[in-house]
C-alpha positions as CSV (number, residue, x, y, z in Angstrom):
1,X,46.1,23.1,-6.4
2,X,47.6,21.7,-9.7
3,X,44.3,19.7,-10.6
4,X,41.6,22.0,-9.8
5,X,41.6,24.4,-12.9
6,X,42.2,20.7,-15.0
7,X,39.2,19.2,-13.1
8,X,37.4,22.6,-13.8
9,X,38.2,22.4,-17.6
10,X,37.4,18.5,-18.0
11,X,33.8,19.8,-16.3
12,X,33.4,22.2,-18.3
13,X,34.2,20.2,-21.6
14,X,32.1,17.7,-20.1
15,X,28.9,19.8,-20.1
16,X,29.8,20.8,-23.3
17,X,29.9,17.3,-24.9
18,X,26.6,16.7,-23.3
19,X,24.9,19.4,-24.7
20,X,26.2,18.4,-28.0
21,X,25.0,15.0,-27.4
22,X,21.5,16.8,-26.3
23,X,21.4,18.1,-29.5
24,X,22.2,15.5,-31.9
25,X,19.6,13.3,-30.1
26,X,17.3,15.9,-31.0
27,X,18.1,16.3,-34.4
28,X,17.7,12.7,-34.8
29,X,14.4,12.4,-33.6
30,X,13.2,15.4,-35.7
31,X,14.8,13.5,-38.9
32,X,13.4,10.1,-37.9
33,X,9.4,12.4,-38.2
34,X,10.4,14.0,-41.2
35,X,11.4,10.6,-42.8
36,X,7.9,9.0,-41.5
37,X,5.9,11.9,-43.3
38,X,8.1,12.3,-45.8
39,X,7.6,8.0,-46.2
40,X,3.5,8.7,-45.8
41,X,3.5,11.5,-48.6
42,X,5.6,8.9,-51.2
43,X,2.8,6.5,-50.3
44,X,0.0,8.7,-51.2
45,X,1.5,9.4,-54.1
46,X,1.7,5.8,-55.4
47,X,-1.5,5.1,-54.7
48,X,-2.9,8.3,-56.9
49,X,0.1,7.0,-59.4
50,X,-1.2,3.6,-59.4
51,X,-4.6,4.7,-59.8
52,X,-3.6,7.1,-63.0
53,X,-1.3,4.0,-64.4
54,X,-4.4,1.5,-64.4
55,X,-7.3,4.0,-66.3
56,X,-4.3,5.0,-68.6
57,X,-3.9,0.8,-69.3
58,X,-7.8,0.4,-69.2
59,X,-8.1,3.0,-71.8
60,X,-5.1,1.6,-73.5
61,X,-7.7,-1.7,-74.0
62,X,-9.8,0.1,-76.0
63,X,-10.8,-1.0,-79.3
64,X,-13.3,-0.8,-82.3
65,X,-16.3,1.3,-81.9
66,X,-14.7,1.8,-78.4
67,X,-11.7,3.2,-79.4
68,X,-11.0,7.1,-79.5
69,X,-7.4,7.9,-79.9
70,X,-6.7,11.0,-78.2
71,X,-9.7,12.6,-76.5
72,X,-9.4,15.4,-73.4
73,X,-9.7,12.3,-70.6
74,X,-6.5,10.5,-72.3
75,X,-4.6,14.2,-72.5
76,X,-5.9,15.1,-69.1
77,X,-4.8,11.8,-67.3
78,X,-1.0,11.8,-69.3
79,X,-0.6,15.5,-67.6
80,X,-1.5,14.0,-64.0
81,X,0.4,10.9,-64.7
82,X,3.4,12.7,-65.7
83,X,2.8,15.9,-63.0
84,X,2.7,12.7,-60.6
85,X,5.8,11.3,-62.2
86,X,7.6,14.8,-61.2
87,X,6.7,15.3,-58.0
């Protein structure tokens, strides 16, 4: 009679431990999706990065009759480049 209410409380933590366990698997799977979309969104934000970076260097080529210092496509692709870089 000594064991039962020990064998009832080692049940009872057991269920308890595998609940906890339930949980923390599911936690980790919900992290592992928000780090692959969260992985996905950094990646479509390089590419639009990479695509500001290289007409900001092809602008940056510009010279002669060519060249125009500061016009509204060189203001308007610094604000996405740096709205990018802030993200």
């Amino acid at each position: 009679m000594y064991f039962l209410p020990r064998v009832t409380e080692v049940s009872r933590w057991q269920e308890v431990l595998e609940q906890c366990l339930l949980s923390v698997k599911n936690e980790t799977a919900k992290l592992r999706e928000e780090k692959a979309a969260t992985e996905r969104e950094l990646e479509s934000l390089a590419v639009h990065l990479n695509t500001v970076a290289n007409c900001i260097r092809q602008r940056d080529r510009r010279y002669g009759s060519d060249l125009v210092l500061m016009d509204k496509g060189d203001v308007q692709l610094k604000n996405v480049s740096n709205f990018l870089l802030f993200i």
